[in-house]
C-alpha positions in Angstrom: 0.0 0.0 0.0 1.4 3.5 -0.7 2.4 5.7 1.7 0.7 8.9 2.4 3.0 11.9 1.6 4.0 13.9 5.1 5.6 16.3 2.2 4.1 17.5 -0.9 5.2 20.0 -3.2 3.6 21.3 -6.0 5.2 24.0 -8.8 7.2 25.1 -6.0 8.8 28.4 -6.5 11.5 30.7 -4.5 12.2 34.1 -6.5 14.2 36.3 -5.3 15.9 40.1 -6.3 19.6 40.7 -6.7 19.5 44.3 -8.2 17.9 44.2 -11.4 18.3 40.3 -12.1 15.8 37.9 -10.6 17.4 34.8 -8.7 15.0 31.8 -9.2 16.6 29.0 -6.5 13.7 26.5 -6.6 11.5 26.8 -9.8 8.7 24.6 -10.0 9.2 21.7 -8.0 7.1 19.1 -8.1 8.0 16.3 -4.9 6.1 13.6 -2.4 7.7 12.3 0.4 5.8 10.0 1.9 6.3 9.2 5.6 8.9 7.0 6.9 11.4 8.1 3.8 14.9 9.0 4.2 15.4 11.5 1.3 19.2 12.8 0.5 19.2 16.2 -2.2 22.3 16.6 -3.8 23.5 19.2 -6.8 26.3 22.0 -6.9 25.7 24.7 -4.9 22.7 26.8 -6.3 20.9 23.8 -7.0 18.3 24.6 -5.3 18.6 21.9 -2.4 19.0 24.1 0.6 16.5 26.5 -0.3 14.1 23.5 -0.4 15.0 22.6 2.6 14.5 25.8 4.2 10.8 26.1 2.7 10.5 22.4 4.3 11.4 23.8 7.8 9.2 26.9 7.2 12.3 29.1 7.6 11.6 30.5 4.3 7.9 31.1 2.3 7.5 29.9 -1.2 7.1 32.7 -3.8 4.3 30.6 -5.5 3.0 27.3 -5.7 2.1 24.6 -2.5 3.8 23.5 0.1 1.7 20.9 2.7 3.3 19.6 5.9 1.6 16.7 7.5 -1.3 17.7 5.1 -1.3 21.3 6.0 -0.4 24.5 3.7 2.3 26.1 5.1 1.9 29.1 3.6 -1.9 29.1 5.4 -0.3 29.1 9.1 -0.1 32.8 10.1 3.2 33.7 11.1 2.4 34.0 14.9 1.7 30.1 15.0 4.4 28.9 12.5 7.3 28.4 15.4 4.7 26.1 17.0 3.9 24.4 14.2 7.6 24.3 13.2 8.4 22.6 17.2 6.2 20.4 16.9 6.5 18.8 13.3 10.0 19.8 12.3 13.1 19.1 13.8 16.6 21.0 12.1 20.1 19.7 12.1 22.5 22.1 11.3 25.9 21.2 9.8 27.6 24.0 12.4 25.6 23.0 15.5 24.2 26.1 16.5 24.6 25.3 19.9 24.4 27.7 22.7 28.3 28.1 24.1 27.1 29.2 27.5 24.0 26.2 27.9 25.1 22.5 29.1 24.3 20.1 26.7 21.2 19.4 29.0 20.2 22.9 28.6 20.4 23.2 25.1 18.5 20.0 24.2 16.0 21.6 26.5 15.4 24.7 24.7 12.4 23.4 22.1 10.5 22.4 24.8 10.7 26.0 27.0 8.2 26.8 23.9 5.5 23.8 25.5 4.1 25.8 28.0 2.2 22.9 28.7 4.7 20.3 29.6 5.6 20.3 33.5 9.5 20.0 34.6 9.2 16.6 35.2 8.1 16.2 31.8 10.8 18.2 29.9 13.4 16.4 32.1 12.0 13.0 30.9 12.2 14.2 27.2 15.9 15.7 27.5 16.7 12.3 29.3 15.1 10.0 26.7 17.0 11.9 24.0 20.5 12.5 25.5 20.0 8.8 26.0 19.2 7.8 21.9 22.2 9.7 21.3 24.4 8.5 23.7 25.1 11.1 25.5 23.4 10.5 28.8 26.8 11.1 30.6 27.8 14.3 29.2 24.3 16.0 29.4 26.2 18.6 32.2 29.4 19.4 29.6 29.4 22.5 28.1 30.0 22.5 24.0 33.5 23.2 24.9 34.0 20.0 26.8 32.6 18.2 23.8 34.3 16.8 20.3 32.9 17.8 16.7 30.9 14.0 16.8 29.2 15.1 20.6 28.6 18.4 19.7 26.5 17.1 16.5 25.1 14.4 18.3 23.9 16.7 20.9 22.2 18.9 17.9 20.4 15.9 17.1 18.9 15.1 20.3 17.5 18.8 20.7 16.2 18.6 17.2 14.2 15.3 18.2 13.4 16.1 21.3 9.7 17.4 20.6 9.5 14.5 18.8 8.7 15.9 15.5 7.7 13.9 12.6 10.4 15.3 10.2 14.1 15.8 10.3 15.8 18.1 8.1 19.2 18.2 8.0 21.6 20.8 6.1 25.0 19.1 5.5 24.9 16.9 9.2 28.2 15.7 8.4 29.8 18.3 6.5 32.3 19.4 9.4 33.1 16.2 10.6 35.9 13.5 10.2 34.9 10.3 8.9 34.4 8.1 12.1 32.0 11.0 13.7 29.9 11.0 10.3 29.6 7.3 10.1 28.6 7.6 13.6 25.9 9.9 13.3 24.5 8.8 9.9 24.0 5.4 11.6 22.4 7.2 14.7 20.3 9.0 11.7 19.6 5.6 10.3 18.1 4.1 13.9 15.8 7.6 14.1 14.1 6.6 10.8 14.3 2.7 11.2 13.1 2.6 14.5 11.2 5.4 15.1 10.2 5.8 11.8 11.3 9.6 11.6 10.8 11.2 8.4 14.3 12.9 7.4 15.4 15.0 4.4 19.0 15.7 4.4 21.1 17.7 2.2 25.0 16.9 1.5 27.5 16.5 -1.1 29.1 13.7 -0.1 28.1 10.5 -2.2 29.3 8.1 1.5 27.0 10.0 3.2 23.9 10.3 0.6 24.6 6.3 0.6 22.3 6.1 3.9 19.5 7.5 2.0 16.4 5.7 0.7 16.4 7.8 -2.1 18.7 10.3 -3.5 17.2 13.4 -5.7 19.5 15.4 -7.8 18.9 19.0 -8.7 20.6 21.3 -10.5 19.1 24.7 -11.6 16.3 24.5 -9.4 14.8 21.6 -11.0 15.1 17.8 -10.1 17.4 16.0 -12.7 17.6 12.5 -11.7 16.4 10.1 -8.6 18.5 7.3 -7.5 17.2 4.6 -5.3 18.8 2.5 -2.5 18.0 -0.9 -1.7 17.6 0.2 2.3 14.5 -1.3 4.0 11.4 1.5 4.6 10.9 2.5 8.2 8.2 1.7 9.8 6.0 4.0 12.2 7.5 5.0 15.0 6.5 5.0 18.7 7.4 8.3 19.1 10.1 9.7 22.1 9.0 9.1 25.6 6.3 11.3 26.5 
């Protein structure tokens, strides 16, 4: 039975202005993701693959066509409810960690939820746990990023991007800064999170090793999908979600 997409695009279009020329990243991009998928995007830079991202995570609007999340327009959520609806179906993995220098690790994973007004302490401590613990990083969670290695630092980016339990996971280059054991390691941790949990993730890179973990690979160039390579990985099956 097919999959129902969690991502559908339809003529999507980014258009931008650069003086007197208009910049056309994403033009017309037609794309189902269904949920469960592992999806790598690969092209040259200005392909178009981190702008697409970007309108994924709702960090940036379309200039025309549709964009539906988990069967919801994006470009219908008014802007005073799109961080919510962001936190709580989109987790982001950056490829520089963005983490806070001054927060622990516990701390920083914690940050999504601070937006839950509804969840109690004992809640948010329970999630933090749970996801310092997928990671593997239940004995560093009071280290600051300065105690931590390139690998920990991502790792710990990864737990506070799952740690609302989103159904996506976009990642922009996860393993672009990192030597080659850390990125095997957290491409397999990547692999578990849609395996096991059945987290939808869309990941962008330019590195063929790392793309290699994907279900499918989608090539752009121009702003327009060129070619889509499929591996032989098995689909992922629902997920029971982090620990609540």
């Amino acid at each position: 039975m097919e999959r129902e997409a969690i991502i559908r695009c339809r003529a999507l279009t980014r258009s931008y202005r650069k003086g007197e020329t208009v910049i056309t990243p994403l033009d017309g991009m037609d794309l189902d993701v269904p949920e469960g998928d592992f999806l790598a995007l690969m092209g040259p830079s200005g392909s178009g693959k981190t702008t697409l991202l970007n309108l994924v995570a709702g960090i940036d609007r379309p200039t025309s066509g549709s964009l539906r999340i988990a069967g919801v327009e994006l470009a219908e959520v008014p802007p005073a409810k799109l961080a919510a609806f962001r936190a709580e179906h989109i987790g982001y993995i950056f490829q520089l960690y963005n983490l806070v220098p001054v927060l622990t690790a516990y701390e920083n994973v914690e940050l999504p939820l601070l937006l839950r007004r509804e969840l109690s302490r004992r809640e948010r401590h329970a999630r933090v746990a749970a996801a310092l613990g997928l990671v593997g990083l239940a004995d560093r969670h009071d280290h600051f990023p300065r105690q931590l290695s390139g690998g920990q630092e991502q790792r710990v980016a990864i737990a506070r991007a799952i740690v609302p339990d989103p159904k996506i996971i976009v990642a922009d280059e996860p393993t672009g800064d990192l030597d080659r054991a850390s990125a095997g390691a957290v491409m397999e941790l990547l692999g578990r999170l849609n395996r096991e949990l059945g987290k939808t993730i869309v990941m962008v890179t330019h590195d063929p090793r790392t793309a290699g973990h994907a279900r499918r690979v989608l090539h752009l160039d121009k702003g327009r999908l060129v070619r889509e390579d499929q591996h032989d990985h098995e689909p992922a099956l629902a997920g029971e979600g982090m620990a609540r």
